[in-house]
C-alpha positions in Angstrom: -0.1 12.7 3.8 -2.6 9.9 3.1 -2.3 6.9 5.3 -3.6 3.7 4.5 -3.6 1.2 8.0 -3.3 -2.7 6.7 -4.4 -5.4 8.7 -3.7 -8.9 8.3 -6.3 -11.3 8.8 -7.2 -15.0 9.6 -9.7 -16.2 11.2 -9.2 -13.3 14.0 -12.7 -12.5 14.4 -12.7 -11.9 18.0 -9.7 -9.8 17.5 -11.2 -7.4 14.8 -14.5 -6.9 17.1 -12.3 -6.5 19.7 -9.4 -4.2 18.5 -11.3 -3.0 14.8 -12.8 -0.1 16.6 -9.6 1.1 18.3 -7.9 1.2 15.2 -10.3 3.6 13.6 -10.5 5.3 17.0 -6.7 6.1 16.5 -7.0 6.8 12.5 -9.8 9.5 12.8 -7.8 11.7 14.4 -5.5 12.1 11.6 -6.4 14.9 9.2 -5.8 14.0 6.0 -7.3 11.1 3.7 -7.2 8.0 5.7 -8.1 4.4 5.2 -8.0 0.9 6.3 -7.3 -2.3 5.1 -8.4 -5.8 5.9 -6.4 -7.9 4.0 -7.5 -11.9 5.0 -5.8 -15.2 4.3 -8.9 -17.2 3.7 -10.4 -17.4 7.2 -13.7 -19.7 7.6 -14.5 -17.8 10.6 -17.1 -14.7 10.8 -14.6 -12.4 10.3 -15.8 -10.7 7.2 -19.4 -10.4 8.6 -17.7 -8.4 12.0 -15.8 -5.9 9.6 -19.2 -5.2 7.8 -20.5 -4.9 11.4 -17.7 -2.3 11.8 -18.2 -0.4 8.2 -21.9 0.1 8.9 -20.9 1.7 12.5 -18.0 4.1 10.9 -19.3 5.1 7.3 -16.6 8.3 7.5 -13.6 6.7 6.7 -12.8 3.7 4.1 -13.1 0.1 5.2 -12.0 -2.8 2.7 -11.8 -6.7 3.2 -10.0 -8.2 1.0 -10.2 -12.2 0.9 -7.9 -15.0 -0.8 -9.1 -17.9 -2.1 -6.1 -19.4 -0.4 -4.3 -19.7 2.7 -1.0 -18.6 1.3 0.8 -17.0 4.6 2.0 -13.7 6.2 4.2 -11.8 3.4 2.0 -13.2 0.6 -1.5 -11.5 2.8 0.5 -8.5 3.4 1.7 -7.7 -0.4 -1.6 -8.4 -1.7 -3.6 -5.4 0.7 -0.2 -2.9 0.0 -1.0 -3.5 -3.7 -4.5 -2.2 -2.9 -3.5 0.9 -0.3 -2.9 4.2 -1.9 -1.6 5.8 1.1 1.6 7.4 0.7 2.5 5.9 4.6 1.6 2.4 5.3 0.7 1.3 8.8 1.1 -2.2 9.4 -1.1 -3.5 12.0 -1.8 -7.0 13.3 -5.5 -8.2 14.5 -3.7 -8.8 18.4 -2.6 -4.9 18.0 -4.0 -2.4 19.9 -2.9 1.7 19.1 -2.9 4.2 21.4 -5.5 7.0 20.6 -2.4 9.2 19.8 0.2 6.8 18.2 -0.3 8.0 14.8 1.3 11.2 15.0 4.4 10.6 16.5 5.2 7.8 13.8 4.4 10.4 10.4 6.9 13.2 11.5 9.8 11.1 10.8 8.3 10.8 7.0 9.2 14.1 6.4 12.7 13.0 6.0 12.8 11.3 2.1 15.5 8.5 2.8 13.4 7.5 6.0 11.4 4.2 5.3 10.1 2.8 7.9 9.5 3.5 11.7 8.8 0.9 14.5 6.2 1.5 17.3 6.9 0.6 21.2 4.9 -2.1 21.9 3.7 -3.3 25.1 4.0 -7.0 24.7 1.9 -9.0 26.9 3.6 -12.2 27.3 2.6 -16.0 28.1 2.9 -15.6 31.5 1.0 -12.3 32.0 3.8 -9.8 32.5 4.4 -6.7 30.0 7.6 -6.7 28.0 8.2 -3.5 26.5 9.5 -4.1 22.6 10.2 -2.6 19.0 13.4 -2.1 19.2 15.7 -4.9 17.8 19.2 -5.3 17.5 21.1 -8.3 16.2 25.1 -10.2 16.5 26.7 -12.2 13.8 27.5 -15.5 16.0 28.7 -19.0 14.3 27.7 -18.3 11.3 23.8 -16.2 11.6 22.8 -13.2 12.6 20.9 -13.6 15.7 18.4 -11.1 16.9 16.8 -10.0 19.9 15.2 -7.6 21.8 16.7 -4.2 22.3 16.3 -1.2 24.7 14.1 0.7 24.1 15.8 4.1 25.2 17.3 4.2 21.2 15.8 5.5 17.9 18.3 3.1 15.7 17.0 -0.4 14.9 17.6 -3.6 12.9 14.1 -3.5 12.2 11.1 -2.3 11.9 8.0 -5.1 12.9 5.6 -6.2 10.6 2.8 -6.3 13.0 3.0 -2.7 14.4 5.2 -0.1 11.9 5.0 2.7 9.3 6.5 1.9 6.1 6.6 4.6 3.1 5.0 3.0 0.1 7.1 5.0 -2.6 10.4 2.5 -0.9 8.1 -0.5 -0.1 7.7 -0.8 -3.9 11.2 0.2 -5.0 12.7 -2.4 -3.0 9.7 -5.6 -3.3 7.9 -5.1 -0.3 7.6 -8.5 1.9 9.6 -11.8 0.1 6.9 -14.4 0.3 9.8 -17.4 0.9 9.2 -16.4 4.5 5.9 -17.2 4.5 3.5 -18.6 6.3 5.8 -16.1 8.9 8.7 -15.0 10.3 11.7 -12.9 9.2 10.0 -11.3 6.5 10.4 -8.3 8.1 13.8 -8.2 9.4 14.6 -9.1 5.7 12.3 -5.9 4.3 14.2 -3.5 6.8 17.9 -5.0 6.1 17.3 -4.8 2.5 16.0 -0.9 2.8 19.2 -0.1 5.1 21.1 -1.9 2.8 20.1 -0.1 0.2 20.5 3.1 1.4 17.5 4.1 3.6 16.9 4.7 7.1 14.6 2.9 9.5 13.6 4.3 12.9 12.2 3.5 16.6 9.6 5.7 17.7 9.6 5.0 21.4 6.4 8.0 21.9 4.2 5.9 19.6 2.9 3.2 21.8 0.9 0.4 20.9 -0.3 -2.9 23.0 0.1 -6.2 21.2 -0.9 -9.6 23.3 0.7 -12.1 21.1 -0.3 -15.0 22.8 -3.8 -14.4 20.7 -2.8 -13.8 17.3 -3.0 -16.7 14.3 0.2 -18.1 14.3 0.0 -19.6 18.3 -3.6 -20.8 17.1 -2.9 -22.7 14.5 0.9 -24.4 14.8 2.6 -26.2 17.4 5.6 -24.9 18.9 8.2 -27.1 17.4 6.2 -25.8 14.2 6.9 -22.5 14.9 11.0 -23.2 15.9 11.2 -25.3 12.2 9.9 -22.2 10.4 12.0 -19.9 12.4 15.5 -21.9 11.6 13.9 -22.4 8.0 13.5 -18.7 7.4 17.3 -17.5 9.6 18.8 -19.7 6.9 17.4 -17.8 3.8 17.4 -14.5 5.5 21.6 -15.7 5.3 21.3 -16.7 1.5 19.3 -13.8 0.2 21.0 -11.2 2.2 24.9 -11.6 3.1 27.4 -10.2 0.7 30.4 -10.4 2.7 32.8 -12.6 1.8 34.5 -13.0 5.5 30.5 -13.0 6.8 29.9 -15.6 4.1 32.6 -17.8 4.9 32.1 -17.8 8.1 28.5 -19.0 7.7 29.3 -21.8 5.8 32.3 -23.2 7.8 29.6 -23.5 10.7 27.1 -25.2 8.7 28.4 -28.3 9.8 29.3 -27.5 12.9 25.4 -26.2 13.2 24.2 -30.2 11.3 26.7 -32.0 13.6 24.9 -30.4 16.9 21.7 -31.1 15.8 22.4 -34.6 15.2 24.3 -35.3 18.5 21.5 -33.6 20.3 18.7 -35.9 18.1 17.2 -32.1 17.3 15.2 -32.7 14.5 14.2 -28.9 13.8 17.0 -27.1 12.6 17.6 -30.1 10.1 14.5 -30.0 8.8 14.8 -26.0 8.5 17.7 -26.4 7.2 17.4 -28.5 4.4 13.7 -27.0 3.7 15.9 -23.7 2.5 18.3 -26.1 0.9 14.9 -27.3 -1.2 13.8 -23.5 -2.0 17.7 -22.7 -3.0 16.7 -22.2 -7.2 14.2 -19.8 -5.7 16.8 -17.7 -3.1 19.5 -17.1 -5.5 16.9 -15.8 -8.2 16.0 -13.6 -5.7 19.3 -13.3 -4.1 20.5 -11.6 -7.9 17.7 -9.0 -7.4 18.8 -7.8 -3.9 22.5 -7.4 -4.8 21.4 -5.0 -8.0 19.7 -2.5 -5.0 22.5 -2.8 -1.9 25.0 -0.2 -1.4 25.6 -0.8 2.3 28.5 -4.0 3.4 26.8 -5.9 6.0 29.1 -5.3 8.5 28.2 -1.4 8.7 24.5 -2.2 8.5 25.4 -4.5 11.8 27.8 -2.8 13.3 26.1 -0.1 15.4 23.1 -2.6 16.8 24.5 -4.5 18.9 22.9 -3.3 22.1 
C-alpha cells in the first residue's frame, strides 16, 4: 500500500535538518510507492531551503513543501498536506519526531483490517526535565462534567486516541469522516476529537506498542512560540468544544452543563483567569460548533458511554 508521511511545519528548521533524514531513512525501507510531505504554516525561517537541501540528497523518493501564505494553525496545516497525499496510509509526523529505522512496518499490518483507522506509535517522550516517558497510549474519565485524558500504559493495544504528531491514519476514513476540525486550531485536541469521531462512528483505532518512535517535545513550535498560560487557555478552550461537538448523551450532557457553574464559580474564587477565558472563547465560536456539531451526529453510531467505557486505565 502507498504511504504518504506528512509533516507539519513552522519555522522547525533545525528540526527538519535534524530529524528530515531519519524520516526518509525509515520510509525507504518500505516497498511500495512512498512519499513525504512537508506541509508549513508560513515559517520565516530557512526551512524551505533545508528541505531542498534534503531533496537534492534523496532524489529516490518524493519530497514536497507545501507553504501557506498564512499562519493558520495545526488542523488547518495538517488538512491542507492530506489533501495533497495520495497514499492510501497516512503517517503523521511532527518536525520533533524521530522513527525508528523499523517503525513502519509494524504500524501497516493492522491496515489490513478495513474498519481499522488509525494506529498510534510508542513514543519515547523526552520531557522538560530530561527523563524519558514512554507514551501513545491514552485513556480518558468523564469527571464533573469533561472528559479528562491522560496517559495510559502502554502494555494495551486499545486507545482513546491516536496522536497527531506520530500515527497512521487510513485516508479512505480520514476523508469520510473530515479529517482534523480546524476550531481546534492553532493546537490541541484535534486529534482526540478525529479518533472519537472514527470510534464513534464505527471504526477501530489501535496502539502499536512495537512501533517506536522518539519525540522531544520540549523543541517543537508550540513551546517556541506561546507562553504557558497560552498554552492552558487553548487547552480549556478546545476540552470545551471537544464537549459541544461531540457528546450525545443526554445523562453525559446534563451532567456537563450542571457543572458549568460549578467549573465558572472555581475559577472566580480562585482569580483563575484561563478557564474563563477558554470558556467563553468556545462560547464565542458556538454558531460555528453546532453547525459542525449537526454534521458529526449524521456519522455516529456509537453512545458515548461505550466509546468510554473500556479506557479507563
Amino acid at each position: 500500500m502507498k504511504v504518504s508521511v506528512v509533516i507539519p511545519n513552522y519555522n522547525g528548521e533545525s528540526l527538519l535538518r535534524k530529524n528530515l533524514p531519519k524520516v526518509i531513512e525509515a520510509i525507504e525501507k518500505h516497498d511500495d510507492e512512498k512519499e513525504i510531505i512537508i506541509t508549513d504554516d508560513s515559517s520565516i525561517d530557512s526551512s524551505k531551503e533545508i528541505v531542498e537541501e534534503v531533496k537534492k540528497q534523496n532524489k529516490n523518493i518524493k519530497i514536497t513543501f507545501l507553504k501557506s501564505n498564512e499562519n493558520k494553525g495545526f488542523s488547518s496545516n495538517i488538512n491542507r498536506g492530506v489533501k495533497k497525499a495520495t497514499g492510501e496510509v497516512l503517517i503523521l509526523l511532527n518536525t520533533d519526531v524521530s522513527p525508528d529505522p523499523l517503525f513502519l512496518k509494524p504500524l501497516l499490518k493492522h491496515f489490513r483490517n478495513k474498519d481499522v483507522f488509525a494506529v498510534g506509535c510508542l513514543e519515547r517522550s523526552i520531557e522538560a526535565d530530561g527523563n524519558v516517558v514512554l507514551r501513545g497510549r491514552g485513556v480518558g474519565i468523564w469527571k464533573r462534567g469533561f472528559l479528562v485524558h491522560k496517559r495510559g500504559e502502554v502494555n494495551r493495544e486499545d486507545t482513546l486516541w491516536v496522536s497527531g504528531g506520530s500515527g497512521a491514519f487510513k485516508k479512505e476514513i480520514w476523508d469520510k469522516i473530515g479529517g482534523f476540525n480546524s476550531l481546534y486550531d492553532p493546537f490541541y485536541w484535534e486529534d482526540i476529537d478525529l479518533s472519537y469521531r472514527a470510534v464513534k462512528s464505527g471504526y477501530k483505532i489501535l496502539f502499536e506498542p512495537d512501533s517506536l518512535v522518539k519525540h522531544e517535545h520540549e523543541q517543537g513550535a508550540i513551546k517556541s512560540k506561546y507562553s504557558k498560560e497560552q498554552v492552558k487557555k487553548i487547552a480549556y478552550r478546545n476540552q470545551v468544544i471537544f464537549t459541544w461537538l461531540n457528546l450525545t448523551d443526554k445523562k453525559l450532557l446534563f451532567s456537563h452543563f450542571i457543572f458549568i457553574p460549578y467549573h465558572l464559580i472555581k475559577a472566580i474564587l480562585r482569580a483563575d483567569p484561563l478557564f474563563l477565558s477558554g470558556f467563553f472563547k468556545a462560547l464565542i465560536l458556538l454558531p460555528k460548533i453546532l453547525k459542525c456539531r449537526k454534521q458529526n451526529k449524521q456519522i455516529f453510531l456509537k453512545s458515548d458511554i461505550a466509546v468510554i467505557a473500556d479506557l479507563t486505565e
